[in-house]
C-alpha positions in Angstrom: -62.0 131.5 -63.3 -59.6 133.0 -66.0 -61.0 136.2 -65.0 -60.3 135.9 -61.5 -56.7 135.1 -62.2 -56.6 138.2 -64.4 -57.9 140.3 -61.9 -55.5 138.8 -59.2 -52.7 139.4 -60.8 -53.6 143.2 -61.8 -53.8 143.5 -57.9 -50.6 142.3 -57.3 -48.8 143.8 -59.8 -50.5 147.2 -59.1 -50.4 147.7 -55.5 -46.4 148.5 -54.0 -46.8 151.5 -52.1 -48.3 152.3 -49.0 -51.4 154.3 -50.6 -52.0 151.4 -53.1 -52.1 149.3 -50.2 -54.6 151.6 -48.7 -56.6 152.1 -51.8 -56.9 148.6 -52.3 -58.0 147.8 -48.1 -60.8 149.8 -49.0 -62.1 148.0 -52.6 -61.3 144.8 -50.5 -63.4 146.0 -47.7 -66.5 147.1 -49.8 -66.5 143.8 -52.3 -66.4 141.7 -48.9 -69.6 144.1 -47.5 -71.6 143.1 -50.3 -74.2 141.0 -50.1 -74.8 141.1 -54.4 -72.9 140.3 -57.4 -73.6 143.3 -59.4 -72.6 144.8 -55.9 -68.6 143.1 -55.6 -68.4 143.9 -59.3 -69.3 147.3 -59.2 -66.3 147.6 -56.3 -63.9 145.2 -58.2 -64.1 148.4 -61.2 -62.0 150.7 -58.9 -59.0 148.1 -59.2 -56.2 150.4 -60.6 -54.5 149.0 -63.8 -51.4 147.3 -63.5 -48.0 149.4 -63.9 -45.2 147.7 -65.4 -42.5 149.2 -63.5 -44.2 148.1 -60.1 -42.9 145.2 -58.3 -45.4 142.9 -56.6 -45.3 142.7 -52.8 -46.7 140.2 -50.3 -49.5 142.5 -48.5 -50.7 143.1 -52.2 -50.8 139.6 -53.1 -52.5 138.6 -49.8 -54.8 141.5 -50.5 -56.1 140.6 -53.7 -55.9 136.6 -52.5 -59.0 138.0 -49.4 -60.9 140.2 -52.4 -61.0 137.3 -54.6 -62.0 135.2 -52.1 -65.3 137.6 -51.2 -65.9 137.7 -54.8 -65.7 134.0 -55.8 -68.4 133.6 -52.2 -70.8 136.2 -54.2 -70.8 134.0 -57.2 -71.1 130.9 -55.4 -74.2 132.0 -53.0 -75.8 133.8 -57.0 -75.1 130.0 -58.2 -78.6 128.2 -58.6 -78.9 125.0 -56.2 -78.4 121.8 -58.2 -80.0 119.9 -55.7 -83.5 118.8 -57.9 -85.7 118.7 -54.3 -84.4 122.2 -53.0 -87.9 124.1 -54.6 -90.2 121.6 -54.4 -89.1 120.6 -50.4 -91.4 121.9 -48.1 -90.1 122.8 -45.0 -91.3 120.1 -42.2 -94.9 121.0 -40.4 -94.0 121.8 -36.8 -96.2 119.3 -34.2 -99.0 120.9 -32.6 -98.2 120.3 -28.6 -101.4 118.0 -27.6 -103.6 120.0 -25.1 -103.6 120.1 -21.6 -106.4 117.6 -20.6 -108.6 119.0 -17.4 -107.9 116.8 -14.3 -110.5 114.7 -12.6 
């Protein structure tokens, strides 16, 4: 979780102009197109570094906010069920439809 916050906030404080906006659409596009988590962290590496000088802006935050989010869903769906019956469940035999019986 730490390293979520980390990463937010290297969005934020990186993205102020309109082509770090754009740059970051696209890494927020491809981490929510994944369907891995080696996948959304392999995007997540072309964050730029945060600049000191840059002020944060609202689109950035909310930008880094929706690639989070996609992230954190990765993890979540890689997480292993904690439900104790999820393997061993089997899934409910379907009824056979009883046979036509030949009228009289």
């Amino acid at each position: 979780m730490l390293r979520a916050l980390v990463i937010a906030a290297a969005l934020a404080a990186g993205a102020c102009r309109d082509a770090r906006l754009e740059e970051l659409r696209s890494i927020r596009d491809d981490v929510c197109a994944c369907k891995t988590v080696a996948c959304g962290d392999e995007a997540m590496k072309r964050v730029p570094p945060p600049q000191a000088e840059v002020r944060v802006s609202h689109r950035a935050q909310k930008l880094a906010r929706e690639m989070m989010q996609c992230l954190h869903d990765l993890y979540l769906s890689d997480r292993p069920s904690t439900d104790p019956d999820a393997e061993t469940r089997a899934p409910a035999p379907s009824a056979a439809a009883p046979a036509p019986s030949a009228g009289p």
